[in-house]
C-alpha positions in Angstrom: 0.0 0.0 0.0 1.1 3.6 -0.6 -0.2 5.8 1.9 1.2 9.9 1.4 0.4 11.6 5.1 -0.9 15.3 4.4 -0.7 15.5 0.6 -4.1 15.1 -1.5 -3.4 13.4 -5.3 -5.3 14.6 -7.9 -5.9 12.5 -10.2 -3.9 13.1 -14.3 -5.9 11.7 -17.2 -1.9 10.1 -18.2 -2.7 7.0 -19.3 -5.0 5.5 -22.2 -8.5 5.5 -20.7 -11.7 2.9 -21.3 -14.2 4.0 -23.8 -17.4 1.6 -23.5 -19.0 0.7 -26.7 -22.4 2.2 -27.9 -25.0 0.2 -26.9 -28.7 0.6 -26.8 -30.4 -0.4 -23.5 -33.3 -2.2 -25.2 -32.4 -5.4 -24.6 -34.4 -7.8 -22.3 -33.8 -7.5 -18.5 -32.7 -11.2 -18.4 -29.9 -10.3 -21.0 -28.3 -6.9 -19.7 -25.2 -7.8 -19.4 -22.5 -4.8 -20.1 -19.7 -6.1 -23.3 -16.3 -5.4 -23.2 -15.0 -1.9 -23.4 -12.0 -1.1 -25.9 -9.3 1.3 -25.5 -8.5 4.5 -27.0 -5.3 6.8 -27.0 -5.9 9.6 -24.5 -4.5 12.2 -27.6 -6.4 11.1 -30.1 -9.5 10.7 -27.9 -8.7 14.7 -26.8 -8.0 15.9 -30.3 -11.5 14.6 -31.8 -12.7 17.0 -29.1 -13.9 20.6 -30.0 -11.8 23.5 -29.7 -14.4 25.5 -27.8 -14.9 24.2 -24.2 -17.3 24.6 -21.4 -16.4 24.3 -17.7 -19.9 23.0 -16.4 -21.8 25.0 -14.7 -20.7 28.2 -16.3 -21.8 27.1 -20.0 -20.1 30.1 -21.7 -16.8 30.3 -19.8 -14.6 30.0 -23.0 -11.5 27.5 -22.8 -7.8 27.3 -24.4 -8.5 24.0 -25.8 -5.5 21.2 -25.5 -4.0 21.8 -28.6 -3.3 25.9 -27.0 -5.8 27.2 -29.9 -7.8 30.1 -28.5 -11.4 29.5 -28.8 -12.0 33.4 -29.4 -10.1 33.3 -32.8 -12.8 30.9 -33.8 -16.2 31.2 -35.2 -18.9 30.5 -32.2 -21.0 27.8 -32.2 -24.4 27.6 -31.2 -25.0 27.1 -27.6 -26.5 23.1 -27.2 -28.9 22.9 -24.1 -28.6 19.9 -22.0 -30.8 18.1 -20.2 -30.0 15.4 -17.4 -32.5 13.0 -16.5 -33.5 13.1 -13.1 -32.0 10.1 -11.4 -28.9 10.5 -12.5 -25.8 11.4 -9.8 -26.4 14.8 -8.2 -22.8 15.9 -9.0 -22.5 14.3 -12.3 -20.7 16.9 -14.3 -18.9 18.6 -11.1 -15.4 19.5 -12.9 -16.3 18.4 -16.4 -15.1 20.4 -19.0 -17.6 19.8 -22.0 -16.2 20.1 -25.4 -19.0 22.4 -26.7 -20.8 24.8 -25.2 -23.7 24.0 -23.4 -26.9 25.1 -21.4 -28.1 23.1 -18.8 -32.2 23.1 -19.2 -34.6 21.6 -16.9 -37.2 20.1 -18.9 -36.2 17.5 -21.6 -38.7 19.2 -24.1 -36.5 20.9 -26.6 -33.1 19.7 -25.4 -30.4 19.6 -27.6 -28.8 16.7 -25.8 -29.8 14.2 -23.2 -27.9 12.5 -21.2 -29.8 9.3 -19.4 -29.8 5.8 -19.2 -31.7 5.2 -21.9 -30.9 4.3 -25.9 -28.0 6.4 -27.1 -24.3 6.5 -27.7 -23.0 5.1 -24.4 -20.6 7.0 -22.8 -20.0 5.0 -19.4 -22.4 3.3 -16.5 -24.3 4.1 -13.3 -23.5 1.6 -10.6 -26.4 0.3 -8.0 -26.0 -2.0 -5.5 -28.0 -4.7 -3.7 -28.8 -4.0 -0.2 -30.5 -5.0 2.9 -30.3 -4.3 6.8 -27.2 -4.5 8.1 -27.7 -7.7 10.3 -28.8 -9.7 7.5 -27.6 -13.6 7.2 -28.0 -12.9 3.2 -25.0 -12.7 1.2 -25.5 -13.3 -2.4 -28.6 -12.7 -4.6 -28.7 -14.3 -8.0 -29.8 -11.3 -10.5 -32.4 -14.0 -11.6 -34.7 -13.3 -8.4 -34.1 -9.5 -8.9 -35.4 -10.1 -12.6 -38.2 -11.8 -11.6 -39.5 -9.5 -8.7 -39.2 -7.1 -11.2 -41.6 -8.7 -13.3 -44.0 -9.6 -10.1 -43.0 -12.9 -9.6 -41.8 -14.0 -6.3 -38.7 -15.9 -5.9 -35.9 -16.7 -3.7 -34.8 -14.1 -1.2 -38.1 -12.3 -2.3 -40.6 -14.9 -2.0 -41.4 -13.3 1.2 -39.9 -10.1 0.9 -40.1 -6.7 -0.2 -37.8 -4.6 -2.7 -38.0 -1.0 -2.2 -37.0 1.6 -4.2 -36.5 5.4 -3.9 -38.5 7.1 -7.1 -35.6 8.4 -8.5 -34.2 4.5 -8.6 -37.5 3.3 -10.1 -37.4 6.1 -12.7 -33.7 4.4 -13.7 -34.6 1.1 -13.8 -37.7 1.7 -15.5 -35.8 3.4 -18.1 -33.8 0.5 -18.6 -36.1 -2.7 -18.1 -39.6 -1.3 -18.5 -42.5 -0.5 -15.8 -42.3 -3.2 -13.0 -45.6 -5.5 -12.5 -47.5 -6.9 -9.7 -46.1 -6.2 -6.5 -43.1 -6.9 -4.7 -41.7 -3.4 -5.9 -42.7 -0.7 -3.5 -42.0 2.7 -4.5 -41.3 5.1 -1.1 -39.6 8.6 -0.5 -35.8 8.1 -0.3 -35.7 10.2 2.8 -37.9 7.2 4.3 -35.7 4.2 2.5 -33.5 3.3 5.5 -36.2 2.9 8.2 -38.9 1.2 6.1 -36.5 -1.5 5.2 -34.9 -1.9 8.6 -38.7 -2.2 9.9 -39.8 -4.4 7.7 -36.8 -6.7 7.5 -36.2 -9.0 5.6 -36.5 -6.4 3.1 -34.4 -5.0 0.7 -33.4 -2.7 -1.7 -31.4 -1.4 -4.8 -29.7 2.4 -4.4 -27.2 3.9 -6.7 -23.6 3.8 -5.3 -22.8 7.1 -3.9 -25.9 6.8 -1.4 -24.0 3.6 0.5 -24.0 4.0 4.1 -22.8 1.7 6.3 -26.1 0.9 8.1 -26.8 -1.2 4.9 -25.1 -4.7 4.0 -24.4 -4.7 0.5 -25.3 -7.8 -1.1 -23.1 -10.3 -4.0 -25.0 -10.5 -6.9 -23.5 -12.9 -9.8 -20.5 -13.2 -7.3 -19.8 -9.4 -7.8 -20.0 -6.4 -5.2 -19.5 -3.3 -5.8 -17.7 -2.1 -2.3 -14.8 -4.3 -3.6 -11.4 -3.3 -5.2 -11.8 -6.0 -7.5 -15.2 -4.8 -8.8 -15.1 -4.7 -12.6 -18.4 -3.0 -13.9 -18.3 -5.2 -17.1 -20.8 -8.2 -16.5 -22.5 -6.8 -13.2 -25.5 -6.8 -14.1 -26.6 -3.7 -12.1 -24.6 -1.5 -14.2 -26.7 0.5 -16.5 -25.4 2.3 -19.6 -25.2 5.9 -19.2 -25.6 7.2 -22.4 -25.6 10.8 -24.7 -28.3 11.2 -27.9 -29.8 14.0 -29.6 -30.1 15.5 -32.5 -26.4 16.7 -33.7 -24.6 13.5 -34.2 -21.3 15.9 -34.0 -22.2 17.2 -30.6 -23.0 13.9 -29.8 -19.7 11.8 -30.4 -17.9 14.8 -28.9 -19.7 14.7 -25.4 -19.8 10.7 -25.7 -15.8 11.1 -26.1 -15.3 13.6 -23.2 -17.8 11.8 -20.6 -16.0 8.6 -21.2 -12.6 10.4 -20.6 -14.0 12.0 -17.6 -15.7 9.2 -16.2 -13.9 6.2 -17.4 -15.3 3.4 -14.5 -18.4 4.6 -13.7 -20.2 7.8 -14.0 -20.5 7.0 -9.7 -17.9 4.9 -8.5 -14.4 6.5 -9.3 -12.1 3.4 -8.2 -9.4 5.9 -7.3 -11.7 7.6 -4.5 -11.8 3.9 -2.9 -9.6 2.8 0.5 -10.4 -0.8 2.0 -9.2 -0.4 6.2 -9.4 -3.6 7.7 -9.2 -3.6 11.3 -8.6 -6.8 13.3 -8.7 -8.1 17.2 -5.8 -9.6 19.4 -2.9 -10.6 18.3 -0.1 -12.0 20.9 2.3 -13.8 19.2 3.4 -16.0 22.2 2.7 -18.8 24.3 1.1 -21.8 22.2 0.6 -19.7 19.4 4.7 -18.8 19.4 5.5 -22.6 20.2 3.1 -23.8 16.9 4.6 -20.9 14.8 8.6 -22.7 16.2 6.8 -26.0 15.1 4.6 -25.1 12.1 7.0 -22.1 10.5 6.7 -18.8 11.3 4.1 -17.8 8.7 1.5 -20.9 9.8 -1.0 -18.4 11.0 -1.5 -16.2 8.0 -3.4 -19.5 6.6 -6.0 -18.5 4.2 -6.4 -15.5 5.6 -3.5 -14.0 4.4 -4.9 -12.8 0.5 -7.7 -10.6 2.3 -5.2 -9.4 4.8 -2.2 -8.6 2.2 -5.3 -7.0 0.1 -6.2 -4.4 2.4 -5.4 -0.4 1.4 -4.4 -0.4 5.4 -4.4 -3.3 7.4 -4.8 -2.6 11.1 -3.3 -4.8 13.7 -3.5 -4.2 17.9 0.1 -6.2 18.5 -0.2 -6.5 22.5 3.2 -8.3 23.0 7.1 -6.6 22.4 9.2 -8.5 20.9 12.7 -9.0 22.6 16.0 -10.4 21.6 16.7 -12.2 24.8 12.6 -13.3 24.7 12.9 -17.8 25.9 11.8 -20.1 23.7 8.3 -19.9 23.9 6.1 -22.1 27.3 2.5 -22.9 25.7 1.6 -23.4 29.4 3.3 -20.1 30.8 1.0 -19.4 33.4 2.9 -15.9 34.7 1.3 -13.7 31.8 4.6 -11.8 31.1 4.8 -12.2 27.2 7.5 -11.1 25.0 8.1 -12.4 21.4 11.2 -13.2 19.3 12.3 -10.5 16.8 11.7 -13.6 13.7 8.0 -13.5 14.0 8.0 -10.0 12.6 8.4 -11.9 9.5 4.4 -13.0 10.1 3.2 -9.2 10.5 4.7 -8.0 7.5 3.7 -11.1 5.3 0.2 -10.1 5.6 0.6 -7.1 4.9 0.4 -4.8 8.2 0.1 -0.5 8.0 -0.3 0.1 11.5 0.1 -1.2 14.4 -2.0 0.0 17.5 -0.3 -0.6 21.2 -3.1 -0.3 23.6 -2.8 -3.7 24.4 -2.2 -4.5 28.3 1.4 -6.7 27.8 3.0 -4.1 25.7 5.3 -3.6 28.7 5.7 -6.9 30.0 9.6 -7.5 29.2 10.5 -4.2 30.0 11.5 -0.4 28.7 14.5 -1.9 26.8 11.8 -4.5 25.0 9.6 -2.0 24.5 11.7 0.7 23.1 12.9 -2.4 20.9 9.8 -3.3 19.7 9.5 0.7 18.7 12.8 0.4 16.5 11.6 -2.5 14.8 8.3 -1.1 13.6 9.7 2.0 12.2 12.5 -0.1 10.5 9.4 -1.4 8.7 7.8 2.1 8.3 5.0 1.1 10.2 3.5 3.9 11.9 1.9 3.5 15.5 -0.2 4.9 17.9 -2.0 4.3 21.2 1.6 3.5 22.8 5.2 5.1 22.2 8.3 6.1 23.5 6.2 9.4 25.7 2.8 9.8 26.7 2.4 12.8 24.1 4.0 10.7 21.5 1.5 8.0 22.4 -1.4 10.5 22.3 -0.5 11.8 19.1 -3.3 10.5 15.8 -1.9 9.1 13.3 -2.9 10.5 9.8 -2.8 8.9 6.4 -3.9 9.9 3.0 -5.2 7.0 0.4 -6.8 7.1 -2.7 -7.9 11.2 -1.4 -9.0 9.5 1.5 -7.9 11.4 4.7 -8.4 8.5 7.7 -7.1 9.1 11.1 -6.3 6.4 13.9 -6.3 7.0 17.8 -6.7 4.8 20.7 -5.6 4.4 24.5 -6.3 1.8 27.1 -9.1 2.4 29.6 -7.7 -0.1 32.6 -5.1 2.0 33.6 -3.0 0.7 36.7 0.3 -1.7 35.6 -1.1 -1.3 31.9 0.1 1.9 31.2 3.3 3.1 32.1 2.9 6.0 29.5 0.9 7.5 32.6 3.8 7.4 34.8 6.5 9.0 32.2 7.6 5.9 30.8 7.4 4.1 27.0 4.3 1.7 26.9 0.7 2.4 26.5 -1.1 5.4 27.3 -4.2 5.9 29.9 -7.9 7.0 28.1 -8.3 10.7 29.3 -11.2 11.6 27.4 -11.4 14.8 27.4 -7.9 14.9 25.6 -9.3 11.8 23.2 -12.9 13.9 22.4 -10.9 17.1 22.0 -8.2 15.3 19.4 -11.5 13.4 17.6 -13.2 16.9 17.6 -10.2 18.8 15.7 -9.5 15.6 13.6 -13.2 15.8 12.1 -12.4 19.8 11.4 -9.5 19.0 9.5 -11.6 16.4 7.2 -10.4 12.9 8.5 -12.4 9.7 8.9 -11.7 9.2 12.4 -11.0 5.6 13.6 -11.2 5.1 17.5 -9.9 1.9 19.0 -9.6 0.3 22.6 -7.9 -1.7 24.7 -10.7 -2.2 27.5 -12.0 -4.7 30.0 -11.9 -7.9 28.6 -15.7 -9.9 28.9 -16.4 -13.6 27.9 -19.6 -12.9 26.4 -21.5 -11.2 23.3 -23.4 -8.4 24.9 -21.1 -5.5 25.5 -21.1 -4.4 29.2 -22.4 -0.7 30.3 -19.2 0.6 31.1 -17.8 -0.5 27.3 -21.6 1.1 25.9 -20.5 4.4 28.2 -17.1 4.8 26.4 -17.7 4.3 23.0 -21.0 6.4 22.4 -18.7 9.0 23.9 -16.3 9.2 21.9 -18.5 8.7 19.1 -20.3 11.8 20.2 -17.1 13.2 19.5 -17.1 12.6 15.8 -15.7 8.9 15.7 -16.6 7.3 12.4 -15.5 4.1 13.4 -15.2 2.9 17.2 -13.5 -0.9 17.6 -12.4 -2.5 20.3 -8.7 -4.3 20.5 -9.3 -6.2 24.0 -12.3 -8.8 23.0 -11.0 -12.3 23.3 -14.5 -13.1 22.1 -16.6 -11.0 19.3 -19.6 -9.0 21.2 -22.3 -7.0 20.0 -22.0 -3.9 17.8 -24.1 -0.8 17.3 -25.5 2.1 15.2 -25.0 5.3 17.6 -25.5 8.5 15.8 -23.5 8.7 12.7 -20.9 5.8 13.9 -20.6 2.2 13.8 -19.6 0.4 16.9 -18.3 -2.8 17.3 -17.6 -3.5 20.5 -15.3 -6.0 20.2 -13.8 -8.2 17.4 -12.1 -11.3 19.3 -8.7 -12.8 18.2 -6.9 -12.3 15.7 -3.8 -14.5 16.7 -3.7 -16.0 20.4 -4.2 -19.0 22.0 -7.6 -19.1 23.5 -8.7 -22.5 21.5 -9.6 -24.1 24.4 -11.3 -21.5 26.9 -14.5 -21.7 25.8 -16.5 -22.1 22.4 -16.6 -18.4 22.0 -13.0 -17.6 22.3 -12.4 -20.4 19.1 -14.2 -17.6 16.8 -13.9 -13.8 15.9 -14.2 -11.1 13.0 -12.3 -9.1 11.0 -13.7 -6.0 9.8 -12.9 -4.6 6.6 -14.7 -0.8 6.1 -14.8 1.0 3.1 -14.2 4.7 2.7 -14.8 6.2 -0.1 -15.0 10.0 -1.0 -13.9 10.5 2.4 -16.6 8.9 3.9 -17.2 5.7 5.5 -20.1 4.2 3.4 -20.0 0.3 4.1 -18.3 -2.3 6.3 -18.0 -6.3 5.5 -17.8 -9.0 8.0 -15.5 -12.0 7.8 -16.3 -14.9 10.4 -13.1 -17.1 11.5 -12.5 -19.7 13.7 -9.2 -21.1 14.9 -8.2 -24.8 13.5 -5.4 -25.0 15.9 -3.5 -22.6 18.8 -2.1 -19.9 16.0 -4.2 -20.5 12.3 -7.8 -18.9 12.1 -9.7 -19.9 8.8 -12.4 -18.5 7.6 -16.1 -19.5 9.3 -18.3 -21.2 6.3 -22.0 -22.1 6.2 -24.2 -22.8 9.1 -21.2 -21.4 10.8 -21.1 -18.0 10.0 -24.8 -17.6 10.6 -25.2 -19.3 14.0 -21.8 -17.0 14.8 -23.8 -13.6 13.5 -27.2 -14.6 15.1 -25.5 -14.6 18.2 -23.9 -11.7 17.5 -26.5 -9.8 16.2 -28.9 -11.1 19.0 -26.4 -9.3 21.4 -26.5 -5.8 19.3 -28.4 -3.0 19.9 -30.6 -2.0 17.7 -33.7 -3.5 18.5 -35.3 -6.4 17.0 -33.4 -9.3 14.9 -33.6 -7.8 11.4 -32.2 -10.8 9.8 -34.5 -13.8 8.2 -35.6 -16.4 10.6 -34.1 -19.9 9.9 
């Protein structure tokens, strides 16, 4: 991953850019399927366009046009009025520089050109996504039942469930498939879209892109989603062709040419506005899970889980244990808890792929200020930034800022125990102690400055799913702070989560890598999270069940699995009422 601290990219048109084909979008719903897209030279693709330019929304600001010619030396055309259909992005055209003059008109009657989803030359897509309540059990959707509710019939996931729609979602798929029948399509205001669904669970929905939040659990559909970096709009079939006709075939191929430029991906999902954090639970490479690593090979752990790991923008990891060069062969029966870990297993954290490390974690300390300052010089030999623990208590209370993809995201985190857990309170390296109002203050000038704000824990540790008051009290505090994201480190278990204001909470994940196989049923399973931001804003987060095969290797939780895992969890959430489908 490249992260650039401070600095926003803006993205170059440098490179040849992706010109879909012309289509027409009246084909059947059962066959709309998007076909390859060929390539053209950025150059030639700039010199077909006209010399006189418009920067949208001012349609008569002239241009210098790429070649350097000034547009005031030549004869003025006539002044093309646009209109956009209704449903498509609110900020379509922000920053495009149209290659003719235009007038943006609000009734279609008399337009020039139109730019919609309907027959014309297409110039790139609109993206909508599958969704349902959050704490569904539903993953995937084959389009076939979509197709088929369409049409009124009722079919898998919707043989006894609703799919609701916003009007200005209805209007684009109506342009594209025809008027829906019978009546598993309800039509409702989009301001009322999130809390009919919720109540009326299962329930579900289709919304364009860009109006993701992360209350909603986007859905597979034909094994593709569109929160993924590996999303190719090609193929999905809820992809519809955004497209330019009218009258002047000239003005036509020219703003066909210069959309597709401009919008290359998707006219709402700009890939390079796109940052995948995934945030994970305990790891304490010691004990049993250090002695199966000596056995097994250092790298035993990653298992399959290391792809989605080494895939993530910024992988997250709450290391509680120092490593140490004098650190004993490891005791998988070392009953003194005082943990340390030999400098070779480092090898395992930067095989998957680690960004940051967070060092809440209560044993940070355990071998001493020499391991722990050690420990420091090993993760910034990696370039691993840290926070939540550091050579000073200001150090350790200092954010730590990245920039991805335009994406500003900030990290910060402390340990609520206190006591022999944080020596950062008494001057020394190690963790640092939760003073909130220093943590709400830094949350509160972080969400000035524009950042996603990501607040983690070390806290009391609990052996069950529902999250305990005093865990409730802190996060919803610092979530009224700003928080985007509040996660706790500590869980040896996964507990419950939460919607609170305008932040997700989950109050605990479980392990990552640690020993626990054999405390109890719950401490043999955990989550990883993986949110995505995009635009700067955290719009959706995935879920990814595990369980632990032996003292160090999690795999991935399959099946009947998964769901009896998420019932549980979501039983011990807070947000009312299960609001996924009954077995």
């Amino acid at each position: 991953m490249n992260l650039t601290k401070g600095v926003l990219r803006l993205r170059a048109i440098s490179l040849p850019v992706l010109i879909l084909v012309l289509v027409s979008v009246g084909c059947s719903l059962d066959t709309l399927l998007l076909p390859p897209t060929p390539t053209v030279d950025l150059p030639a693709a700039l010199t077909a366009l006209s010399p006189q330019s418009t920067l949208l929304p001012t349609p008569l600001q002239p241009q210098v046009d790429v070649a350097g010619v000034d547009p005031a030396t030549q004869p003025t055309p006539a002044v093309f009025r646009l209109w956009l259909a209704p449903y498509l992005p609110k900020d379509l055209l922000s920053g495009f520089v149209a290659p003719i003059p235009l007038e943006i008109v609000s009734e279609r009657q008399g337009a020039d050109l139109v730019i919609s989803a309907e027959a014309g030359s297409q110039a790139s897509v609109i993206v909508l996504a599958l969704a349902a309540p959050f704490p569904s059990l539903v993953d995937a959707v084959p389009f076939e039942d979509i197709s088929r509710a369409w049409q009124g019939a009722r079919s898998g996931v919707f043989r006894d469930a609703l799919l609701y729609l916003s009007p200005q979602t209805e209007s684009l798929l109506s342009a594209a498939w025809g008027t829906y029948q019978g009546n598993v399509v309800r039509v409702i205001p989009e301001s009322e879209l999130l809390a009919t669904v919720w109540a009326d669970a299962p329930a579900y929905t289709l919304l364009p892109f860009e109006d993701l939040r992360p209350e909603w659990k986007v859905l597979e559909v034909e094994g593709q989603s569109p929160v993924r970096k590996e999303f190719i709009a090609g193929g999905y079939p809820l992809a519809f062709p955004l497209t330019v006709s009218g009258r002047d075939e000239g003005a036509v191929g020219q703003m066909q040419t210069a959309l597709a430029i401009f919008m290359p991906a998707a006219a709402n999902r700009d890939p390079d506005k796109l940052t995948t954090v995934v945030l994970t639970g305990v790891t304490a490479l010691t004990r049993a899970t250090a002695y199966e690593m000596e056995q097994k090979g250092v790298l035993h752990p990653a298992g399959e889980l290391g792809p989605m790991l080494q895939q993530a923008d910024i992988l997250h990891i709450s290391n509680e244990v120092p490593f140490a060069s004098d650190c004993p062969y490891p005791n998988p029966v070392n009953a003194t808890l005082r943990f340390c870990s030999a400098d070779k297993y480092l090898e395992l954290l930067a095989y998957i792929g680690t960004d940051i490390v967070e060092l809440t974690g209560d044993h940070f300390s355990d071998w001493g200020q020499e391991a722990t300052l050690h420990t420091l010089d090993l993760y910034e030999a990696e370039g691993w930034p840290y926070y939540g623990g550091a050579r000073t208590p200001d150090e350790a209370r200092e954010p730590v800022k990245l920039e991805h993809n335009g994406n500003l995201i900030a990290f910060i985190g402390c340990n609520a125990k206190g006591g022999y857990y944080t020596p950062g309170e008494r001057g020394l390296p190690g963790a640092i102690l939760c003073h909130f109002d220093q943590v709400t203050g830094a949350i509160s000038s972080l969400k000035e400055q524009g950042y996603v704000v990501i607040m983690t824990f070390q806290h009391h540790e609990v052996y069950q799913f529902r999250p305990i008051p005093e865990l409730l009290e802190d996060f919803r505090l610092v979530a009224d702070a700003g928080a985007d994201i509040v996660s706790g480190s500590q869980a040896h278990q996964p507990h419950g989560m939460d919607f609170y204001q305008d932040s997700l909470l989950m109050y605990g994940l479980g392990n990552l890598f640690f020993d626990q196989l054999l405390v109890s049923e719950n401490t043999t399973r955990a989550i990883v999270a993986r949110h995505i931001i995009y635009n700067n804003r955290h719009i959706s987060t995935e879920l990814f069940p595990i369980y632990f095969a032996d003292f160090s290797k999690p795999l991935y939780l399959q099946d009947e699995g998964a769901d009896y895992l998420f019932s549980q969890l979501f039983d011990a959430s807070d947000w009312g009422e299960l609001q996924y489908p009954p077995e």
